[in-house]
C-alpha positions in Angstrom: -11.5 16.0 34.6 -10.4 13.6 31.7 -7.2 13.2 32.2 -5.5 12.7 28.2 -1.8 13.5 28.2 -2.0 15.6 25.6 -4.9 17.5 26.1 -2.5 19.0 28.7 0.1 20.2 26.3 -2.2 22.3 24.1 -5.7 20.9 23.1 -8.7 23.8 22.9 -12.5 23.0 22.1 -12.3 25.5 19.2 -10.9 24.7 16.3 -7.8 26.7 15.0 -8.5 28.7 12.0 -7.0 28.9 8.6 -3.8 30.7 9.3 -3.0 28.1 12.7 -4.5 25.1 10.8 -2.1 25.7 8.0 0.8 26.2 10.5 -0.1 23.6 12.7 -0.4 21.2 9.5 3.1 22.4 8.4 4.7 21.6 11.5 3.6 18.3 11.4 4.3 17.1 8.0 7.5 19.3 8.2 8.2 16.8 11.2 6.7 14.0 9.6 9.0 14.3 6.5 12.2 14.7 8.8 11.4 11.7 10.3 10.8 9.8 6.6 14.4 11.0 5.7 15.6 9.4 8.8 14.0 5.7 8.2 14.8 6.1 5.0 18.8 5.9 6.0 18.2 2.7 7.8 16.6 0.8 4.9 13.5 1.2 2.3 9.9 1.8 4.0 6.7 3.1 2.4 6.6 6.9 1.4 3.3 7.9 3.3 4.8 5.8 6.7 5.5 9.1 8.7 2.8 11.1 7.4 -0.3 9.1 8.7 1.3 10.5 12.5 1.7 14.0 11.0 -2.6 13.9 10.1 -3.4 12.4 13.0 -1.8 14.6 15.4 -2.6 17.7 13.4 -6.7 17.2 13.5 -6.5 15.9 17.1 -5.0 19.3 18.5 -6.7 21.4 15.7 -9.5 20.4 14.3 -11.1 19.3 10.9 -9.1 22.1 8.7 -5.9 21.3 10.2 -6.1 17.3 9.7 -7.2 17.9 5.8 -5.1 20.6 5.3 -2.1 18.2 6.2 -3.7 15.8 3.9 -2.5 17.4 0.6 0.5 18.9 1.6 1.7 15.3 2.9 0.7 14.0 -0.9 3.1 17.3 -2.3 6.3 16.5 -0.1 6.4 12.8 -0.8 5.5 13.7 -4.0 8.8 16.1 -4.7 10.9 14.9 -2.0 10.9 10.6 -2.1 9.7 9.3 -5.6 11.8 9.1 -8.1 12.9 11.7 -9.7 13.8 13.2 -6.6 13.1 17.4 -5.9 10.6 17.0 -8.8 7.4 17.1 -9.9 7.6 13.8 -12.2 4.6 12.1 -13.7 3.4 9.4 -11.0 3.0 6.2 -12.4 -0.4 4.8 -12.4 0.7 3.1 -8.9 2.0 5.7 -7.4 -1.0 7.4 -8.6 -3.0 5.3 -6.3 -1.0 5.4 -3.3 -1.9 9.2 -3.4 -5.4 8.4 -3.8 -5.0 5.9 -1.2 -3.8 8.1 1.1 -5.9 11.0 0.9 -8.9 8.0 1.4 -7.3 7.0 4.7 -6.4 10.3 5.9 -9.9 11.4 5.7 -10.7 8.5 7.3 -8.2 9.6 9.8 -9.7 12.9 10.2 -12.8 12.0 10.5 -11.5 9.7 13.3 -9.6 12.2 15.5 -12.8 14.8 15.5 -15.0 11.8 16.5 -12.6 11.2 19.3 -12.6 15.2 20.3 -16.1 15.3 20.2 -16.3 12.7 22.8 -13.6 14.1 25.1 -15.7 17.5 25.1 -18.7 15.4 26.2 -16.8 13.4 28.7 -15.9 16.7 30.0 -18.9 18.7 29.8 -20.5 15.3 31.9 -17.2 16.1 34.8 -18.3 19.9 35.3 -22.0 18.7 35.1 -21.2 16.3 38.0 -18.8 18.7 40.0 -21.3 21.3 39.9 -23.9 18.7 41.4 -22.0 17.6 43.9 -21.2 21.1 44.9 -24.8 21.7 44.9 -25.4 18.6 47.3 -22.6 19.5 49.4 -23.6 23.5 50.0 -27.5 22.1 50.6 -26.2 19.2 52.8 -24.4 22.1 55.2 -27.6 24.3 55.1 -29.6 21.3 55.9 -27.2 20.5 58.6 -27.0 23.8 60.0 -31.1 23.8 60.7 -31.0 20.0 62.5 -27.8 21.7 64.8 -30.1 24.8 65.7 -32.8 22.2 66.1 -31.2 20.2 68.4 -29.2 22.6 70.2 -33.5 24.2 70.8 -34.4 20.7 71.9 -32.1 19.0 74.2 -31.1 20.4 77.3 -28.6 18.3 78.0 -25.8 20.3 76.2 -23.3 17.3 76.0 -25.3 15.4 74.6 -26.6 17.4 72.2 -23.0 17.9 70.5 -22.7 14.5 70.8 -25.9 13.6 68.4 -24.6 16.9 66.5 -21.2 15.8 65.8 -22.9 12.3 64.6 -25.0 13.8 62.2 -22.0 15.9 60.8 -20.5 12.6 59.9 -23.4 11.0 58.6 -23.8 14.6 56.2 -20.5 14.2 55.5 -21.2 13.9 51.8 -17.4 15.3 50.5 -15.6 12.3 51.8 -17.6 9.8 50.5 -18.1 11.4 46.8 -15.6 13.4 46.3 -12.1 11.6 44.9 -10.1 14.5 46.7 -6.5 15.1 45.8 -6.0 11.4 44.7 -3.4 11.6 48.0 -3.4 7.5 50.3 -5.2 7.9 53.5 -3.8 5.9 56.2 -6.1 2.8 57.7 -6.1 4.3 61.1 -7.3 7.8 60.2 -10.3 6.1 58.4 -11.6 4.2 61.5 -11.2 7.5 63.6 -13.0 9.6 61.1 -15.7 6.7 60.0 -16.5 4.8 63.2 -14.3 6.5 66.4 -14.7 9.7 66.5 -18.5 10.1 65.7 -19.5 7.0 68.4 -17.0 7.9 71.2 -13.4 7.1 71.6 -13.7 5.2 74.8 -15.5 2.6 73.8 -13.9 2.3 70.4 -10.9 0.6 70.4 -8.2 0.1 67.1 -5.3 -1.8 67.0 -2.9 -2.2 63.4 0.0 -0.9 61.6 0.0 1.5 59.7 -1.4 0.7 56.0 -2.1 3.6 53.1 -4.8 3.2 51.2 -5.6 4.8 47.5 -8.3 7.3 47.1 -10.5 4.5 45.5 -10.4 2.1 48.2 -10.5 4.3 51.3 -13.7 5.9 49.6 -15.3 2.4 49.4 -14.1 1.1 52.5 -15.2 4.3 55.0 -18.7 3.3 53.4 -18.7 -0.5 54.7 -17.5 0.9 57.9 -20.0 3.7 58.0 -22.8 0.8 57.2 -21.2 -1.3 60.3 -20.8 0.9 63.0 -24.2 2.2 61.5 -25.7 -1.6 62.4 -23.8 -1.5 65.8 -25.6 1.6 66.9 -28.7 0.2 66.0 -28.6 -3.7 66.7 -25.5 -4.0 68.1 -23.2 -2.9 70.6 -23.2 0.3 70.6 -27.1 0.0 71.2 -26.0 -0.9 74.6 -24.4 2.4 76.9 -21.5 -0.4 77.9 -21.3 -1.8 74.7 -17.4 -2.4 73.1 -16.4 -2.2 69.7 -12.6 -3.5 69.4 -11.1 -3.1 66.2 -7.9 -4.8 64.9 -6.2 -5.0 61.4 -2.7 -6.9 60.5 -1.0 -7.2 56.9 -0.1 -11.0 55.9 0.9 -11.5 52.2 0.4 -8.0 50.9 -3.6 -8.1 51.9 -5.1 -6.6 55.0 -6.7 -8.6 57.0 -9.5 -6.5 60.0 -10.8 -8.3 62.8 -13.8 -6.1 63.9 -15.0 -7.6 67.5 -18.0 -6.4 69.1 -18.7 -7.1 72.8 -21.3 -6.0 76.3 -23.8 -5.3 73.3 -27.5 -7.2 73.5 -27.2 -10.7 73.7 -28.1 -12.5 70.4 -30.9 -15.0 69.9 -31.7 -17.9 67.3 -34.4 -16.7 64.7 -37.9 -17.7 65.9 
């Protein structure tokens, strides 16, 4: 999901209506001219300073009637409470006059703003459930399709060992939740990659890994169980593993903060120079 701090404190795709938007609007220009009062003991500043904030933050977390509604009432409290004279309706000169107009111009421009940006944090997150439900979609047909091939195969091959052993190979090759799916976001250790990716679906014996321990984000393990999916992929098909004594030997140090693997192949086919 998008993940915008304060969409988790209290944002909702429906607008608030009149009797939230005012109180929402209130709270913020309440807040706003709090704030005003307290810059205003540390020196002059402009009269609108705080109250830009206060329309911001009240169309962003409720809507277009919220943001204009704190529009005017901003204009009244700096109106009564910080031009001269003070607690009083007084006649605005002609430019005070057009900071007010001033003002209300950029706070609708402010408005208009914020619901541009909500709009596009509802589509950002329509587009999330839109994928999540497609990759649950591939994920439930990728198990049915799996489950036929295992019924398949366990109808084909006598040989019952080696049957699972072609089943449990396709089951990492379907494994279509660790290689799309971000997960919990938690690191995944360097070994446990190679024994999930390459040792445990092309046999243990002839798979060897050697390293320290490394964690690795959700990001990188995702991309680097694909490269090691696509090797041992080529090793079973040109490689080593083509070969029923082939050797895979796999070895990984850290030196300067980057990992550095060593990924040794050996009893495979014997290479040849291109014709």
């Amino acid at each position: 999901m998008v993940k915008v701090w304060w969409r988790r404190i209290s944002y909702r795709r429906a607008e608030l209506g009149w009797f939230g938007a005012i109180a929402l609007a209130s709270i913020c220009v309440i807040a706003a001219a709090i704030a005003r009062v307290l810059l205003g003991l540390a020196g002059s500043t402009l009269p609108f300073a705080t109250f830009f904030p206060a329309v911001l933050i009240a169309a962003l977390f409720g809507g277009r009637i919220a943001g204009l509604t704190g529009i005017p009432m901003s204009i009244l409290i700096v109106w009564w409470a910080f031009i001269e004279p003070f607690y009083a309706f007084g006649k605005p000169t002609p430019v005070q006059a057009a900071n007010f107009f001033l003002f209300a111009l950029s706070g609708l421009l402010v408005v208009a703003l914020a619901i541009m940006h909500r709009q596009i944090v509802f589509d950002l997150e329509d587009q999330e459930r839109s994928r999540e439900l497609l990759f649950s979609e591939i994920e439930h047909r990728s198990k049915n399709l799996l489950a036929v091939m295992t019924s398949l195969v366990n109808q084909t091959i006598a040989d019952k060992e080696a049957a699972q052993t072609l089943i449990d190979r396709m089951r990492v090759v379907a494994d279509n939740h660790d290689l799309l799916d971000d997960g919990d976001g938690a690191p995944t250790d360097l070994r446990d990659l190679f024994v999930a990716a390459v040792q445990k679906p092309y046999g243990g014996k002839r798979i060897g890994l050697t390293g320290p321990d490394v964690a690795l984000s959700a990001d990188r393990a995702r991309s680097l169980r694909l490269v090691f999916h696509e090797m041992a992929t080529n090793a079973v098909k040109y490689g080593a593993l083509s070969d029923a004594k082939g050797r895979i030997r796999i070895g990984w140090s850290l030196a300067n903060g980057e990992v550095v693997i060593d990924w040794r192949e050996s009893d495979g086919p014997k290479g040849s120079a291109p014709s």
